[in-house]
Structures are given as structure tokens and as C-alpha cells.
C-alpha positions as CSV (number, residue, x, y, z in Angstrom):
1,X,20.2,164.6,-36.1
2,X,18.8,164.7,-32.3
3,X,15.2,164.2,-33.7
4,X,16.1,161.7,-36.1
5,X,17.7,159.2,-33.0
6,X,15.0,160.3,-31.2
7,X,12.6,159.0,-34.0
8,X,15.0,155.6,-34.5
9,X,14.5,154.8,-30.4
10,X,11.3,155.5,-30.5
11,X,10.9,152.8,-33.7
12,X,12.9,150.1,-31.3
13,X,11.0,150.6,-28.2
14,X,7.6,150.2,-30.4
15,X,9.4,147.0,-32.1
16,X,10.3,146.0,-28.7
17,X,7.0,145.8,-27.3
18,X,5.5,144.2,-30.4
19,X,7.8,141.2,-29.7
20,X,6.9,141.3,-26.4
21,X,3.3,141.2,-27.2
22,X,3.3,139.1,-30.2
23,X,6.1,136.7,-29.7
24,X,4.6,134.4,-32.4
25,X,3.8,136.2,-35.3
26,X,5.7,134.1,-37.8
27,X,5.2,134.8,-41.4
28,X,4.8,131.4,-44.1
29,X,3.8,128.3,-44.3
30,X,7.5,126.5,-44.6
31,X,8.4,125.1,-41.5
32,X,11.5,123.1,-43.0
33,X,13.9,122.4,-46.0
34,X,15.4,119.3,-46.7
35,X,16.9,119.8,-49.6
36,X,15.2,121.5,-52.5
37,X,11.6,119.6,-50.4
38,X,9.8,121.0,-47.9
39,X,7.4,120.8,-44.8
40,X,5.0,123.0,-44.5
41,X,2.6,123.1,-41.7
42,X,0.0,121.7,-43.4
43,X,2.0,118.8,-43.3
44,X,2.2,118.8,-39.5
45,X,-1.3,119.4,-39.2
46,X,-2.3,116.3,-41.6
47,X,-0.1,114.0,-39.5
48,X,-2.0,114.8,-36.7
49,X,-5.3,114.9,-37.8
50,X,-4.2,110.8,-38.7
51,X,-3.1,109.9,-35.4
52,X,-5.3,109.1,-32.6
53,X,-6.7,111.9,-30.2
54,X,-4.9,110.1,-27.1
55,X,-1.4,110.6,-28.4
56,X,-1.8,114.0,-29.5
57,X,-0.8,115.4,-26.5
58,X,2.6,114.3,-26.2
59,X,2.8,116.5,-29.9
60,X,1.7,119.7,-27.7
61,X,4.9,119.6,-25.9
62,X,8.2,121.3,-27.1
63,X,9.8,117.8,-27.2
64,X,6.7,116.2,-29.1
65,X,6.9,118.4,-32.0
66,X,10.3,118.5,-32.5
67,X,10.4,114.7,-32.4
68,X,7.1,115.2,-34.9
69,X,9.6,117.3,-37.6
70,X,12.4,115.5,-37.1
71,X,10.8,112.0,-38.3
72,X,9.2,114.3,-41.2
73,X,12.6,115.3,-42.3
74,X,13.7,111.7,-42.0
75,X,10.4,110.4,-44.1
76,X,11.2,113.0,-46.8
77,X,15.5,111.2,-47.3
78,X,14.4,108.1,-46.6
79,X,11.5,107.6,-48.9
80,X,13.4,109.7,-51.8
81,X,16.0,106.5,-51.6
82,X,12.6,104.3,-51.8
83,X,11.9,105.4,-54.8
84,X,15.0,105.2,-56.5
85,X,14.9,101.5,-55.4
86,X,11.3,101.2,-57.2
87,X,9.6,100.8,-54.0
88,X,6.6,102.9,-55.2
89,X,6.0,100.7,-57.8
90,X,5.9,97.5,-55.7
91,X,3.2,95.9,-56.3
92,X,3.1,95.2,-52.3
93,X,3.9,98.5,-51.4
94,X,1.2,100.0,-53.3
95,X,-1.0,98.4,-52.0
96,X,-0.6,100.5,-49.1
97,X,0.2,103.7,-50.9
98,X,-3.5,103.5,-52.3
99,X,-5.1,103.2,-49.1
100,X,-7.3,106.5,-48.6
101,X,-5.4,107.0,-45.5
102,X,-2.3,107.4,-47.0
103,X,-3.6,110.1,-50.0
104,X,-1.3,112.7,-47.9
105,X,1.5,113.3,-49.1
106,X,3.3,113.5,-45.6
107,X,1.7,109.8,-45.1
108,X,3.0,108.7,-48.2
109,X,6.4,109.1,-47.3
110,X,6.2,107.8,-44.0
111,X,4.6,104.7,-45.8
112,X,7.7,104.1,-48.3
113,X,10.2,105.5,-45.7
114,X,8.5,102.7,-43.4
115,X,8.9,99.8,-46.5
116,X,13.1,101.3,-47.4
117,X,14.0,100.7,-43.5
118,X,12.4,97.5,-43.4
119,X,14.6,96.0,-47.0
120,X,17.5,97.4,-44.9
121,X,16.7,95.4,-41.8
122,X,16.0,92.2,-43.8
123,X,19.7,92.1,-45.0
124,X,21.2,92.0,-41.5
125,X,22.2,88.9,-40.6
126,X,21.7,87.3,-36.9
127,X,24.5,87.9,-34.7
128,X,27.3,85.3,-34.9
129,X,27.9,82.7,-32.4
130,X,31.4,84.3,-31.6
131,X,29.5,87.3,-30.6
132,X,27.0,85.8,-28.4
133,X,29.6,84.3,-26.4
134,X,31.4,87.0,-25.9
135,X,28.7,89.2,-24.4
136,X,27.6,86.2,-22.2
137,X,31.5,86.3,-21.1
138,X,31.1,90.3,-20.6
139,X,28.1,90.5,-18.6
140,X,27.9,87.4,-16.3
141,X,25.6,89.7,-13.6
142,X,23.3,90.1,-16.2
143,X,22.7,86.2,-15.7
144,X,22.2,85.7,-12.5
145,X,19.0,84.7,-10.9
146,X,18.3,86.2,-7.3
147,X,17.8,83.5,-4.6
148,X,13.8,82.6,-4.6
149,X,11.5,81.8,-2.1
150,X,7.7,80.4,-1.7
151,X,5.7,81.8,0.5
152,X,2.3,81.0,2.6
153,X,0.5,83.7,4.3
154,X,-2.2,84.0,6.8
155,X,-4.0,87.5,7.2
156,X,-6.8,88.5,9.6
157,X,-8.1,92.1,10.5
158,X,-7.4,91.9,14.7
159,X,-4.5,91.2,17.2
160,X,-6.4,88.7,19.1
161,X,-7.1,86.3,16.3
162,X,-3.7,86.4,15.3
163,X,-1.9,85.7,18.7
164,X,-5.2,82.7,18.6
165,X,-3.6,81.2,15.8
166,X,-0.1,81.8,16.4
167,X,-1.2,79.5,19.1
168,X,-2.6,76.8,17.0
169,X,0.7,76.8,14.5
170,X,2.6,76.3,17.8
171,X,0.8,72.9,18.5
172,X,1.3,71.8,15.5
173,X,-1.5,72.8,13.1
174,X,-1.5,72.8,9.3
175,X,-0.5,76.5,8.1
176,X,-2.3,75.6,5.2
177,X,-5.5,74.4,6.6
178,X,-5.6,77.3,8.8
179,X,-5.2,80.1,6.1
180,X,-8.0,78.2,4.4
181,X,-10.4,78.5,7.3
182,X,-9.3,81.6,9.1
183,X,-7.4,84.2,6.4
184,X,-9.1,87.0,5.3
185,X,-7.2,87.6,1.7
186,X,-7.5,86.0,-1.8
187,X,-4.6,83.4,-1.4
188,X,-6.7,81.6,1.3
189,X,-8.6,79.5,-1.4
190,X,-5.0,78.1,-2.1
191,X,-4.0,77.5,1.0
192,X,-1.9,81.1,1.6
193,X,0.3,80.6,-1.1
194,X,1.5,83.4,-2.5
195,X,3.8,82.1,-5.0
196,X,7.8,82.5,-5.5
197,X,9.6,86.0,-4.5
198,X,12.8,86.8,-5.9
199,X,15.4,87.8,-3.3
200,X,15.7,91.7,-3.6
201,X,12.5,92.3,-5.8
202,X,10.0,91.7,-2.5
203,X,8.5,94.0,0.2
204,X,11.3,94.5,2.3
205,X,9.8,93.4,5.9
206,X,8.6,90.0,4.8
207,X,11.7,89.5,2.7
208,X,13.7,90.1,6.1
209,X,11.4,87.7,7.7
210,X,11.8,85.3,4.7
211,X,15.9,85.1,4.8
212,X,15.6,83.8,8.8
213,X,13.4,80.8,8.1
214,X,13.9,77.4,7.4
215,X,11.4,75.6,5.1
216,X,8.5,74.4,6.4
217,X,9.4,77.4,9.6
218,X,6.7,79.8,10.2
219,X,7.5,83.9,11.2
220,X,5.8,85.6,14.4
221,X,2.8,88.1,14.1
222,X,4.1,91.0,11.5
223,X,1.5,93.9,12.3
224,X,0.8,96.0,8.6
225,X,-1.5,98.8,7.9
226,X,-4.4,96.5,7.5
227,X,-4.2,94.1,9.5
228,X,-1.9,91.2,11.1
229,X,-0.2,88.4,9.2
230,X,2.1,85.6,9.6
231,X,4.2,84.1,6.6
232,X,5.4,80.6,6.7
233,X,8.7,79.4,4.0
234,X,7.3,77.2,1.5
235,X,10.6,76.3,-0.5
236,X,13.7,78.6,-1.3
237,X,16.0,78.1,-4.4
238,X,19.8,79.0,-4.5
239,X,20.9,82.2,-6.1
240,X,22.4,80.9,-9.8
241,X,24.3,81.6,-13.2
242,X,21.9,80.8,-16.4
243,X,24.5,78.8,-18.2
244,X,25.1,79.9,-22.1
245,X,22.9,77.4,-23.7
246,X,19.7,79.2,-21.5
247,X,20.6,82.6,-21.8
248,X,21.4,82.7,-26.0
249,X,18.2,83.2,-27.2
250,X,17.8,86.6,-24.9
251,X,21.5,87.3,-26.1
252,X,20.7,87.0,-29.7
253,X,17.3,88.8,-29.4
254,X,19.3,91.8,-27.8
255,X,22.0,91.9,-30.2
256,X,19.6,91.6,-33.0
257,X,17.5,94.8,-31.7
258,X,20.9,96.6,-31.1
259,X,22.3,96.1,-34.7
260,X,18.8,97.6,-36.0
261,X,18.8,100.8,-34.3
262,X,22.5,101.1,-35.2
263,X,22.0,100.5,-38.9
264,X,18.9,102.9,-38.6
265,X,20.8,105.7,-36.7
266,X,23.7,105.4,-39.4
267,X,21.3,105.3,-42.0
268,X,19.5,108.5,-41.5
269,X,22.7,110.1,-40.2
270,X,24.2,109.4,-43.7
271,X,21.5,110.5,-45.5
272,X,21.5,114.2,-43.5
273,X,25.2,114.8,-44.3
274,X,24.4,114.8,-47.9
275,X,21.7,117.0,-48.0
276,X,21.1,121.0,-46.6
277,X,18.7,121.1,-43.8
278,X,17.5,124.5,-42.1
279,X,14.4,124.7,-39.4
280,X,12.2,127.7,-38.7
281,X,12.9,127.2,-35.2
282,X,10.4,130.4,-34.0
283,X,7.8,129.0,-36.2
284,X,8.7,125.4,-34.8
285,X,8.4,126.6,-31.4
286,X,5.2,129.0,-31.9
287,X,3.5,125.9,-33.9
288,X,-0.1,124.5,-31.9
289,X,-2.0,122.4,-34.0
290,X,-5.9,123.7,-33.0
291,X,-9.0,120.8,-32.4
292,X,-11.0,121.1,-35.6
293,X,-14.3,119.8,-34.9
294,X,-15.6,116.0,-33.3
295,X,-15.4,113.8,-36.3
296,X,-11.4,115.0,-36.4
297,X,-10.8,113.9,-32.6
């Protein structure tokens, strides 16, 4: 009996350091079931063999190639209920299904999972009027535009040319003309102006400078880490509320977009409560899809 425990620990400590060694030795090819279907990796690795070299990467990652099997296992309901609509029959959608991209099988439900979503999005109507409104009323901040304000700007490299035109703005000189002559940045062909800044959404020391002016008033030297400049108030706008009539077509888009990805959500999440789905997770997690040669990258 001694012996034969002896033998048994020996076995585990052996098995231990085989794990240990050899945490992915995984045995198959079946990296999912859906069903009575499955993915294998094959399938994983003709998806990415498809897909540009750039956004491979992100497939590399733990989160990438979960996201990878997940829309597999969505593919695989989705484009079963294509085919009971006749989608694969189509005339349109074959079309696409006999491109020699799309000869994978993988690809091919992608394709006429792709084509089912998109009947189901065509029946949703635009949101109702009463709806708009009522997220207008709900989200008034949403609506508001910042207070604005144009600016002029004149930049030069030293101290001493700065205070000199400080100077010349203080007698009266055009701020334009002299940011035309004398600065030393792009905006000087347009006289310094550097266009309209939302209140809040601007570098932080000329927004400061910008709230204490008048139009038309000019600041003092501001020293920066290149240089010198001096910034003179152009115009400012009031802070105001986009009425309805301006801000429906953004509410409508938004809604629209929202009701999508809800019917989409529901859709697939319907679909996987009817069905038996287990994951090799330790194959799933071991899984690297190897560079095959140059013509595949």
C-alpha cells in the first residue's frame, strides 16, 4: 500500500510539472459548439488570413480573440435564420456569396449574418416626434453651446520685440497690420486670426486672458515656451440653448443608432437562449494564429 501512494505522488508531481511546462497542450481542432455546428480553428485562422495585417494585432490579445469567437458564434445563429428566410438564394445576396473571398465557410456566414441584421434594421421605423421631444426636454445640457470667442494673435521669438510692439498697440496701431508684418506664426498671412474658441475647450492661459477683454481690447505680453505673444478679442458670442427645431436631426440620428444596437443586442441574445453553447476556454486562451509567409500578410 506504502509503495503504491508512493507510486500515485510520484504520478501527480510528474503531471504537475507537465502542466507547468506545457500549459498549452490542448488536444482537437473544436474550439466551440453552437449547437449541433462548430468552430474549429481553422476557422479562426481563415478569418484572419482575410483581414488586413494592421488589425491583426488587436486578435493577439486575450480580449481580441475572444471578441474574434464570439462574433463567430454569432455568424453561425444569425446566418442559420438567413437561410430560413431564403437569404442564400437572393439573387443580391449571392452575389456576394460567390465572390472568391467569401468561398470560406466562416466568411460565408459572416456574409449572410451581415445581409439578416441589415432586413432587421430596415424594418425599424425612425423615432417618433413624441420621443424626440422628450429627450430634448431630458437633456437640455446636452444643448448648450459654450460662450465663443475670436481671437488675433501676434507671436515673435524675443522679449524685446514684443515689449516694441506692445508699444505700437498702445499708440494706437492696427493689431492686424502688425501681426501681418512682425508675427512669426502661420496666422500672420490672415492678419493673427486664429478663428473662434469655445469657452472651456481652449488652452487654459489665453482662455483666462480671453474672459478679461473687451472686443476690440488687446492682452499684455504672455511669455510661452517658444516665444512671446499677445492676443487681442476679435468678437465673443453668448453662451446658448439650441432650440428644438436645431437640435432634432442630431436627436433623431442618436435615437436611431440607439434603437439598432438594442434590436441587435436582443437579437443575438434571443438567438443564444435557444441554442447550447460551450467554449474550450484553455484552447481559446492557448490559441496564436502563426505568420504564414509574405503573400498572407
Amino acid at each position: 500500500m506504502g509503495e503504491r501512494w508512493v507510486r500515485y505522488n510520484v504520478f501527480l508531481i510528474y503531471i504537475s510539472i507537465f502542466i507547468s511546462i506545457y500549459p498549452c497542450v490542448v488536444y482537437g481542432d473544436i474550439i466551440a459548439k453552437v449547437g449541433n455546428k462548430s468552430i474549429t480553428l481553422k476557422d479562426l485562422d481563415d478569418f484572419l488570413r482575410m483581414i488586413p495585417k494592421s488589425q491583426r494585432i488587436y486578435y493577439h490579445s486575450e480580449v481580441g480573440k475572444r471578441d474574434m469567437l464570439e462574433n463567430m458564434i454569432d455568424w453561425k445563429l444569425l446566418s442559420k435564420e438567413a437561410i430560413k428566410m431564403g437569404l442564400d438564394k437572393d439573387p443580391g445576396v449571392l452575389v456576394k456569396l460567390n465572390r472568391p473571398e467569401n468561398q470560406l465557410q466562416i466568411l460565408r456566414e459572416a456574409t449572410l449574418a451581415g445581409e439578416f441584421i441589415q432586413r432587421n434594421l430596415n424594418n425599424l421605423t425612425d423615432p417618433k416626434e413624441d420621443e424626440v421631444k422628450n429627450y430634448y426636454n431630458h437633456h437640455q445640457e446636452e444643448f448648450r453651446q459654450p460662450e465663443q470667442v475670436r481671437l488675433r494673435r501676434i507671436f515673435v521669438r524675443s522679449e524685446k520685440e514684443a515689449q516694441e510692439i506692445f508699444l505700437e498697440l498702445k499708440k494706437g496701431e492696427s493689431f492686424e497690420k502688425i501681426s501681418k508684418e512682425k508675427s512669426k506664426e502661420g496666422a500672420a498671412k490672415k492678419g493673427g486670426d486664429l478663428g473662434w474658441f469655445s469657452i472651456g475647450k481652449m488652452d487654459k492661459t489665453m482662455e483666462k486672458i480671453a474672459l478679461t477683454l473687451k472686443p476690440g481690447e488687446f492682452s499684455k505680453i504672455v511669455k510661452s515656451p517658444t516665444g512671446y505673444y499677445l492676443i487681442q478679442v476679435v468678437e465673443k458670442k453668448p453662451s446658448f440653448m439650441k432650440s428644438f427645431e436645431e437640435a432634432k436631426d442630431r436627436i433623431k440620428t442618436s435615437l436611431k443608432n440607439r434603437h439598432q444596437q438594442e434590436m441587435m443586442e436582443k437579437l443575438k441574445a434571443d438567438l443564444r437562449s435557444k441554442v447550447k453553447i460551450s467554449i474550450n476556454e484553455s484552447m481559446l486562451k492557448c490559441y496564436e494564429w502563426k505568420e504564414e509567409s509574405p503573400e498572407n500578410q
